[in-house]
C-alpha positions in Angstrom: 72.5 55.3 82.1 74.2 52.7 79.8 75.0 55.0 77.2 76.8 57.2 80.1 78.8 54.5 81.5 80.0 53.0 77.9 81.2 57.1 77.2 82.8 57.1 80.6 84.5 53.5 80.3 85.6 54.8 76.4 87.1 57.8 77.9 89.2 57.1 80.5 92.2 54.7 79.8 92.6 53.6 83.1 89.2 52.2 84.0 89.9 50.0 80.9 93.3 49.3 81.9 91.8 48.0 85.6 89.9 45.3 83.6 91.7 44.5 80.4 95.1 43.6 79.6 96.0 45.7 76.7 96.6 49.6 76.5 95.8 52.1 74.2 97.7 55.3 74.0 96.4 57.8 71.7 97.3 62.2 71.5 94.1 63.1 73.7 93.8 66.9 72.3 93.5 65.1 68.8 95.2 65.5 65.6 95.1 67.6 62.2 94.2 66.4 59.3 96.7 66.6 57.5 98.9 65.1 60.4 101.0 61.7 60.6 98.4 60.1 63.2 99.5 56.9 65.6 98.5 55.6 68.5 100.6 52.8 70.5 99.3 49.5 72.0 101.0 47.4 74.4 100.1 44.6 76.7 101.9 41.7 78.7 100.5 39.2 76.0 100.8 39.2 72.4 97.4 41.0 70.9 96.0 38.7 68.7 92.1 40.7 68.9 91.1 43.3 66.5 91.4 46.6 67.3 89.6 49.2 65.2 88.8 53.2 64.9 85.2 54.3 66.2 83.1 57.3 65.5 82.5 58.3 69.0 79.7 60.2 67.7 77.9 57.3 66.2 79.6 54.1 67.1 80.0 53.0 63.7 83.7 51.2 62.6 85.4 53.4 60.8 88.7 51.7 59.8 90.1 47.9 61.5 93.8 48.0 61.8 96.5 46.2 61.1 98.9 46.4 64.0 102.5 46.8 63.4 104.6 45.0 66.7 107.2 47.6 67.3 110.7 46.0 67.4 112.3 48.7 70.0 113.2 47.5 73.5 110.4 47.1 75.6 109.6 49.5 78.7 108.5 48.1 81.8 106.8 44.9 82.8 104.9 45.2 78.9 106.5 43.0 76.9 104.1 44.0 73.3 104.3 47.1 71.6 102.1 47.9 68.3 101.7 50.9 66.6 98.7 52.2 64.8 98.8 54.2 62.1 95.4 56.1 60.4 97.1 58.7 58.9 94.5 58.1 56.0 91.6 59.4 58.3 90.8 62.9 57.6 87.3 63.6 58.2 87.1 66.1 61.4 84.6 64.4 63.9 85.4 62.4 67.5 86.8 59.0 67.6 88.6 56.6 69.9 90.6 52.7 69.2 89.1 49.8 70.9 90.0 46.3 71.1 86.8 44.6 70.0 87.2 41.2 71.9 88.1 42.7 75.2 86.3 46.4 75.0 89.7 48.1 76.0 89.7 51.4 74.6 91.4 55.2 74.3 90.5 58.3 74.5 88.1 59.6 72.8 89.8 62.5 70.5 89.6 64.8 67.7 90.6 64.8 64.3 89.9 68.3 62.6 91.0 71.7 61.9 90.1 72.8 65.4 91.8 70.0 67.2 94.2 72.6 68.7 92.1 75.2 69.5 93.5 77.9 70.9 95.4 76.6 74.0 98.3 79.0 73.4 95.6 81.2 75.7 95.2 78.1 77.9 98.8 78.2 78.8 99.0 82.4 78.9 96.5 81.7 81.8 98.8 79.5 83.8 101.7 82.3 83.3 98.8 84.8 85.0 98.8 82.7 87.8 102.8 82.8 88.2 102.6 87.1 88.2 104.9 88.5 91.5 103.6 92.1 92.6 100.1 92.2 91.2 98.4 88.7 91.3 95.3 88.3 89.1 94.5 84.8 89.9 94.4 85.4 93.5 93.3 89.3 92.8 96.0 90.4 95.8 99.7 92.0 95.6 102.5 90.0 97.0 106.5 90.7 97.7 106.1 94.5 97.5 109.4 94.2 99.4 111.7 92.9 96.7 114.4 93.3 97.4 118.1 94.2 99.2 120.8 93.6 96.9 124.0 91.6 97.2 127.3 91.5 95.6 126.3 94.3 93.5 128.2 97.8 93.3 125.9 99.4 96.0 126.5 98.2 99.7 125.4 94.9 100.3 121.6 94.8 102.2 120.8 98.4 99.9 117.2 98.4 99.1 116.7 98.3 95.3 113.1 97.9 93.7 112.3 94.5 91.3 108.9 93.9 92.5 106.7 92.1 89.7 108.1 88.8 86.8 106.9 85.9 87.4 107.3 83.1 90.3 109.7 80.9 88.5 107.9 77.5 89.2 105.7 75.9 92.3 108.4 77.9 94.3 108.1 82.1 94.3 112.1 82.3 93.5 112.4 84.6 90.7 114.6 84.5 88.4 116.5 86.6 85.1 117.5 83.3 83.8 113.7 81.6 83.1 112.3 84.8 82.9 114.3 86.6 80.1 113.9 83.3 77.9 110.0 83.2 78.5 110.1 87.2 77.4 111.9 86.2 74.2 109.9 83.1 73.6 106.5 85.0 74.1 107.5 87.8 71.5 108.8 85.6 69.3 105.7 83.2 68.9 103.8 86.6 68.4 106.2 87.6 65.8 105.4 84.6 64.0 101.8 83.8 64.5 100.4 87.7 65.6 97.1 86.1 64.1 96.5 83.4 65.8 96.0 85.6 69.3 93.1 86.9 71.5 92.7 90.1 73.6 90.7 88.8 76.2 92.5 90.3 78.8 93.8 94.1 79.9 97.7 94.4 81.0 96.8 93.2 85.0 95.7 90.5 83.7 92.1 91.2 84.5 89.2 90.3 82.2 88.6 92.8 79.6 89.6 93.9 76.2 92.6 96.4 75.8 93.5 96.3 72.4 96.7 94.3 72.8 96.7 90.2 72.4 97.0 89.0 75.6 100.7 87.3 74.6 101.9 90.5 74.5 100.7 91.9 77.8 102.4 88.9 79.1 105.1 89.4 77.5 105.4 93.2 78.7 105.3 91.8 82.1 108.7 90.1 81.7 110.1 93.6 79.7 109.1 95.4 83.1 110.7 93.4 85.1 113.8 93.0 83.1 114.0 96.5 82.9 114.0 96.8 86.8 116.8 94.2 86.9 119.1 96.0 84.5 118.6 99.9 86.2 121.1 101.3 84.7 124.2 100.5 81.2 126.5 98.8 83.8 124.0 97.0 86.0 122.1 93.9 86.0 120.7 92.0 88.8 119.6 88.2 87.9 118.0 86.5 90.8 115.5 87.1 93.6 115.4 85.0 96.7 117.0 81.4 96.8 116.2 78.2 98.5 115.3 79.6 101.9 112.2 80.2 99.9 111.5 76.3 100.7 109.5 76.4 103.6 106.2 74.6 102.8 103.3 75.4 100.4 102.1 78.6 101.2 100.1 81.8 99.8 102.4 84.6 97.7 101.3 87.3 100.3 101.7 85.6 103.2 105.6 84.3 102.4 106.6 82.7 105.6 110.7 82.9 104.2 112.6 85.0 106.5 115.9 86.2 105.0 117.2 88.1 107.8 114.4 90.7 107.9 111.2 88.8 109.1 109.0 86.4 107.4 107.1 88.2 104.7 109.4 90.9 104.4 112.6 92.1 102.3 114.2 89.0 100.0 117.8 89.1 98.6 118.7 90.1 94.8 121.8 89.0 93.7 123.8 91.5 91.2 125.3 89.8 88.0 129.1 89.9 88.4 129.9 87.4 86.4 131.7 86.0 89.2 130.9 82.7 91.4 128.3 83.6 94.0 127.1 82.4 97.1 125.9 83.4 100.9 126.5 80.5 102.6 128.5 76.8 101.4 127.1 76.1 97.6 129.1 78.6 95.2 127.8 79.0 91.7 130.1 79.0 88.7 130.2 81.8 86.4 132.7 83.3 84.1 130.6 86.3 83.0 127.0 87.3 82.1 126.5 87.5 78.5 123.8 84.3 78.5 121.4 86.8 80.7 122.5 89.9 78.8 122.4 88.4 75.1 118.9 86.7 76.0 117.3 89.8 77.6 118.7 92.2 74.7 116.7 89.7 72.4 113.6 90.4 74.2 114.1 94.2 74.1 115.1 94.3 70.3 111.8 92.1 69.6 110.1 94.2 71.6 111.2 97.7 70.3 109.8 95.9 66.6 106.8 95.1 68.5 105.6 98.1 70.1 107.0 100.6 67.0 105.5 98.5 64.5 102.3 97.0 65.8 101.3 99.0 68.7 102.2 102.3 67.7 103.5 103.1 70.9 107.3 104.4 70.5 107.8 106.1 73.9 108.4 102.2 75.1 109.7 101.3 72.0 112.5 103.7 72.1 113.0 102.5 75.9 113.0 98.7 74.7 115.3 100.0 71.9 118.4 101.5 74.5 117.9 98.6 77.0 118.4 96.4 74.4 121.6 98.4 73.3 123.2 98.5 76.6 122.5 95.1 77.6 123.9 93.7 74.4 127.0 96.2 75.2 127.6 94.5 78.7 127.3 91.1 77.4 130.2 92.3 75.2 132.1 93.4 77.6 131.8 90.4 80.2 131.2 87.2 77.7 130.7 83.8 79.9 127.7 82.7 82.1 126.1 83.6 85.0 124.5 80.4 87.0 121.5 81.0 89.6 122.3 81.4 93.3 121.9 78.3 95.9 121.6 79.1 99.6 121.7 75.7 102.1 120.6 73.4 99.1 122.8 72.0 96.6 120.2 72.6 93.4 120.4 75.7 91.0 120.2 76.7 87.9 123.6 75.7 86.0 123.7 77.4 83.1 127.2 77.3 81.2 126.7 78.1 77.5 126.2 81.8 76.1 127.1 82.5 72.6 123.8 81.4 71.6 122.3 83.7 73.7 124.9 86.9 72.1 123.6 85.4 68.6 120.3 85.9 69.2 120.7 89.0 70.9 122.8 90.7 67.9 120.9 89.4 65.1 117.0 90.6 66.4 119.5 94.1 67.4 120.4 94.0 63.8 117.0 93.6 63.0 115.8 96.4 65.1 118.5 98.9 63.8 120.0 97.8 60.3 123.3 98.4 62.1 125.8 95.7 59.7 128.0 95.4 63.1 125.3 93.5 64.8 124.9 90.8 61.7 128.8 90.4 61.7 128.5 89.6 65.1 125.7 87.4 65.3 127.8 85.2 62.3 130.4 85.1 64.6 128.3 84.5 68.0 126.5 81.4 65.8 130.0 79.6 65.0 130.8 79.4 68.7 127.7 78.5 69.4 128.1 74.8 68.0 125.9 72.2 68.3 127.8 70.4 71.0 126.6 73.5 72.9 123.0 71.7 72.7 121.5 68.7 75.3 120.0 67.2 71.8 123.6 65.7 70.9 124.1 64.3 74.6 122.5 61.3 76.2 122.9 63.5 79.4 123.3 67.0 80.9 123.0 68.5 84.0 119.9 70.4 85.7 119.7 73.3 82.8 123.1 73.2 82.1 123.1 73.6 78.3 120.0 76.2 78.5 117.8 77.5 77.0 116.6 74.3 75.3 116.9 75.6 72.0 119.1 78.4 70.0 116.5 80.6 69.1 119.3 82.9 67.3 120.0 80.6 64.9 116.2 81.0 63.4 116.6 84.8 63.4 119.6 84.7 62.0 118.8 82.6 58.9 116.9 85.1 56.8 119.5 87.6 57.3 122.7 85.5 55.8 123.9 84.3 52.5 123.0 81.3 51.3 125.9 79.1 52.4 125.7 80.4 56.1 122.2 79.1 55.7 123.2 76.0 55.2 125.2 75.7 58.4 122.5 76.7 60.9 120.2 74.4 59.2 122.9 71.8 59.9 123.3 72.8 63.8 119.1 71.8 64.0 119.9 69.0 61.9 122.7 67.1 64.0 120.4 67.8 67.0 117.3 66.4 65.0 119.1 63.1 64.1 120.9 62.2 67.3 117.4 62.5 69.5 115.8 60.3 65.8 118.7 57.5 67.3 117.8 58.0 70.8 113.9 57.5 69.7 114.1 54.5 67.6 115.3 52.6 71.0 112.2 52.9 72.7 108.6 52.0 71.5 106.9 54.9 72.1 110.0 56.7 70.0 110.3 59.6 72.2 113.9 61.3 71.5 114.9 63.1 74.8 116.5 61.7 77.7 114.6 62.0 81.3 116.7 64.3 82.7 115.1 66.5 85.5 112.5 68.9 83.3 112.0 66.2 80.3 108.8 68.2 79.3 111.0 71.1 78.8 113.5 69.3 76.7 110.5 68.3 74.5 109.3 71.6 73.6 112.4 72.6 72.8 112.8 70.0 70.4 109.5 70.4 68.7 110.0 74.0 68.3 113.4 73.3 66.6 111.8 70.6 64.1 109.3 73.0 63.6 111.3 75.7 62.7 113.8 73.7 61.0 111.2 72.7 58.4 110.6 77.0 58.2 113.7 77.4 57.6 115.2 74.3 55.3 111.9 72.8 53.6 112.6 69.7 54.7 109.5 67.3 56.0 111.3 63.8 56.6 110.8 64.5 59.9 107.2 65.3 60.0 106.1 62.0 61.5 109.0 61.9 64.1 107.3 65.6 65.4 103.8 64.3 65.6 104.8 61.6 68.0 106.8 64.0 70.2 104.3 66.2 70.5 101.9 63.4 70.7 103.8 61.9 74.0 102.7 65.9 75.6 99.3 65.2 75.1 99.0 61.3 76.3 100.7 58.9 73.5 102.7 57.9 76.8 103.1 55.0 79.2 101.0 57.3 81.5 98.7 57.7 79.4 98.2 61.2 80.4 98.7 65.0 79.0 101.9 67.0 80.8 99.5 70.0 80.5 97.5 70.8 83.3 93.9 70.8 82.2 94.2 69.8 78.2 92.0 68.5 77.5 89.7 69.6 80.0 87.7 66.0 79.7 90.9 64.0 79.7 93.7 62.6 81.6 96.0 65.7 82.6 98.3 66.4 85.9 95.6 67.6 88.7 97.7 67.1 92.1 100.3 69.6 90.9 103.3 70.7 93.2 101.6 74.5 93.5 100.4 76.3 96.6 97.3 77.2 95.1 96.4 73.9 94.5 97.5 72.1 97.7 96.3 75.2 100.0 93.7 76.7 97.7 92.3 73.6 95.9 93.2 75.6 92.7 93.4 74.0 89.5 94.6 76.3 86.9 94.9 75.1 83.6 97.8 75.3 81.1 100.8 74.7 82.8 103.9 72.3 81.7 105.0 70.1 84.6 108.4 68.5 84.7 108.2 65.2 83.4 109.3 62.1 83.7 112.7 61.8 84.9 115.1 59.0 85.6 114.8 56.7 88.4 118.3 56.8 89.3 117.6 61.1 89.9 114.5 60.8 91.2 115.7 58.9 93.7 118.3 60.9 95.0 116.6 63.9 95.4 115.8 65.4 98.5 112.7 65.6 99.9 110.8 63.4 97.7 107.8 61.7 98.8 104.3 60.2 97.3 101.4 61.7 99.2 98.9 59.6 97.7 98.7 55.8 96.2 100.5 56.0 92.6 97.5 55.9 90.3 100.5 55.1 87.5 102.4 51.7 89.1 101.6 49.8 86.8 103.1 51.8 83.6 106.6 52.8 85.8 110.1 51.1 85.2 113.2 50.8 86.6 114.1 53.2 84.3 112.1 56.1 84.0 108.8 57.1 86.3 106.2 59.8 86.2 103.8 60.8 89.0 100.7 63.2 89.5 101.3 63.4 92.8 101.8 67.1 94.9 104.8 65.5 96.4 106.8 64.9 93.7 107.9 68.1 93.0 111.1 66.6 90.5 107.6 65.3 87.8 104.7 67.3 88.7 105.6 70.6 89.3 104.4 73.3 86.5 107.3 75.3 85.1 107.2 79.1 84.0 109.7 79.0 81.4 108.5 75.7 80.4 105.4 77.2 79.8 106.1 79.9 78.3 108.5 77.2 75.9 105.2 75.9 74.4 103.5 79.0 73.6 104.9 78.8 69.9 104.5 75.2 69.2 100.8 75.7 70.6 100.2 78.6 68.0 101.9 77.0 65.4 99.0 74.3 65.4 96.0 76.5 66.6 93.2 77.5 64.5 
């Protein structure tokens, strides 16, 4: 029984941190070997104990550090920061840190090969749970009514058919903005690492083999719905419901929204014009649609590759191949942005950049078809597409404004350009590299991105552009700058917690997510990305806002920045799609 309690008081941070003054923040999935390994210490008092690395396995001391006081600002009511670095440790086995004086301790965590397992799956099984139409968490079929279309060319209230995607967040809004960039994303990260995933799953999402990695039957369930949105050359449709969505947690088949045809029943789908939008007082901006038609003809290109190439399957290749064509066309022809729709609620998606989006498009098209147009193009598409375009060079943005979180064209693009033109995308990562490298040097846990509303998302987005950055430059300087922003995901935080639902499954991870399967269903679902921390000063002017429960994290929050795992909270601790689906890559990248 002693044994067990010691284990459980090593494990969890915050039964230390009830009875000891110092904390100990460590990556709880673990590290490589081969990695830049830290942990951070801080405390309200100087730390003048020793802390040391334990074998969890057999207790033994494996290395006594030598703390190094951080000199950034402080956060919160800690006024000692110390980092610890055992980089040196390389043999795979568990550990954790402990102050020997006082018995506060971390984690226990890995360091080994098979530190990241394979939770690229772990997250594909939160995006199941997010599937509109046929549902295999829940094994039902919901909103086989979507939808009746507005603004569109047809009379307003016509009954078109975009059943199936995925429910954009803890909300069942669906939308071509998230779900065209989690398409791309997932193909992408396939394209890359095709090794490094399973086919556990058939294309419902059901157990059982089909012969197709389960990333890519994901992925097709975007490419079906996109391909419903976009019915015809001239047509796309990009959002389905809005806000009136809001009405409480609630089941997917038993939608209690009523938008003018009973609850449960027909939900709006709002045509692409290009033009602002709106049913009631908030009006969207837009000025065209080439940021959904760019993105989604990169997903079809990829996917044409895809299915000719590795699945042998060129009936939907060939399909994949003209939507791709056509979409590209019409982002041509109406360049600008469409923004998401807002009904009797001031939020949406505010999307206002979209030559990135025409770069990526054209240069994967190029891929696809060898056509030289589409590589002249994309050159020209990755010009205007400037890295004042990107959040990484701002200190702050609004919600999704400069979307998606990273220029995925300009990684395509590099293998298909001279050598100079190589140089300047590499230096549109760079600039966005550095600036976030100032921003992280000013606080002790020397996270780079600002706490804007979806932090988490800006996070993946800027570990996937370090990573590929290094692909495509060479360049490691900033290998140690990436460990400790993926590090902050997976609990090297104030919080001391993973932003992963579930990883690690023996760890400190978000549990009281803002989901309906969770608050009605007692569901937990592992793998998806919540928010994040966000500023105070949004946080608290949000509407509708509330703590349902005691903050397990007071004692770690500032007046600056706060994180809670709390269902109400929906602004921190509600699970994204698209931020999900925005980790897939850098989860691969350090799998088995």
């Amino acid at each position: 029984m002693l044994t067990i309690l010691l284990y459980l008081f090593m494990l969890n941070p915050f039964v230390a941190g009830a009875e000891h003054d110092i904390h100990i923040r460590v990556n709880q999935l673990g590290y490589l070997p081969e990695d830049v390994k830290s942990a951070i210490v801080f405390s309200k008092k100087a730390v003048r104990e020793k802390l040391v690395l334990v074998d969890a396995t057999s207790g033994e001391e494996v290395l006594q550090f030598k703390p190094e006081k951080n000199k950034a600002d402080t956060w919160g009511e800690f006024d000692y920061y110390y980092t610890l670095d055992f980089s040196e440790i390389k043999d795979a086995g568990l550990y954790s840190i402990k102050a020997k004086k006082s018995g506060a301790s971390s984690n226990v965590f890995r360091i080994g090969e098979d530190a990241y397992g394979n939770h690229q799956e772990t997250l594909l099984e939160f995006m199941r749970q997010q599937r509109c139409g046929y549902n295999p968490t829940l094994d039902m079929i919901c909103h086989q009514r979507d939808g009746r279309s507005f603004f569109g060319p047809m009379p307003d209230s016509s009954y078109v058919d975009v059943s199936g995607g995925w429910h954009d967040a803890g909300d069942q809004l669906k939308y071509l903005i998230t779900s065209s960039y989690a398409t791309a994303h997932m193909l992408m990260a396939y394209e890359m690492y095709p090794e490094r995933f399973d086919d556990q799953f058939n294309a419902l999402g059901q157990a059982g083999k089909n012969g197709i990695p389960d990333v890519l039957d994901e992925a097709k369930w975007g490419l079906d719905w996109i391909l419903k949105m976009h019915p015809a050359p001239d047509q796309l449709f990009h959002q389905v419901a809005d806000d009136r969505d809001h009405k409480g947690f609630k089941i997917p088949d038993e939608d209690n929204s009523d938008y003018g045809w009973g609850a449960n029943s027909y939900r709006p789908v709002y045509f692409a014009t290009g033009k602002p939008q709106g049913l009631q007082k908030y009006k969207s901006e837009a000025t065209g649609v080439a940021n959904l038609a760019g993105r989604c003809a990169a997903a079809m290109a990829l996917a044409a590759r895809i299915w000719q190439e590795d699945l042998n399957d060129p009936v939907f290749a060939e399909k994949c191949k003209q939507a791709a064509l056509s979409l590209y066309a019409l982002g041509r022809e109406k360049e600008g942005y469409q923004q998401g729709n807002s009904y009797s609620a001031p939020y949406r998606y505010n999307e206002s950049t979209w030559a990135d989006d025409m770069e990526w498009g054209a240069a994967e098209l190029y891929k696809t078809t060898k056509n030289g147009e589409y590589l002249e193009q994309a050159k020209a598409y990755a010009l205007k597409s400037n890295t004042a375009d990107s959040w990484t060079v701002v200190d702050s943005t609004e919600h999704y404004r400069l979307y998606p979180f990273i220029n995925m064209g300009h990684f395509v693009l590099h293998d298909l350009v001279e050598d100079s033109f190589k140089k300047e995308l590499e230096k549109y990562y760079l600039e966005g590299i550095q600036y976030t490298l100032q921003r992280a040097n000013q606080n002790p846990f020397q996270v780079g991105v600002p706490f804007i509303w979806c932090s988490n998302n800006l996070m993946t987005g800027l570990i996937t552009q370090i990573i590929l950055y290094e692909k495509m430059s060479g360049d490691q300087q900033f290998s140690a700058y990436l460990a400790k922003q993926r590090d902050w995901l997976f609990g090297r935080n104030p919080w001391g917690t993973s932003m992963f639902s579930g990883i690690p499954s023996d760890g400190e991870s978000p549990e009281k997510v803002h989901t309906s399967l969770y608050v009605l269903l007692g569901l937990k679902v592992p793998g998806g990305l919540v928010d994040g921390p966000i500023y105070r000063s949004i946080y608290d002017n949000l509407i509708g806002l509330h703590l349902e429960d005691p903050d397990k994290f007071a004692a770690f929050q500032n007046e600056h920045v706060v994180y809670h795992d709390d269902v109400g909270d929906y602004s921190s601790n509600e699970p994204t799609m698209d931020g999900t689906a925005g980790a897939i890559l850098m989860m691969a990248h350090w799998s088995r």
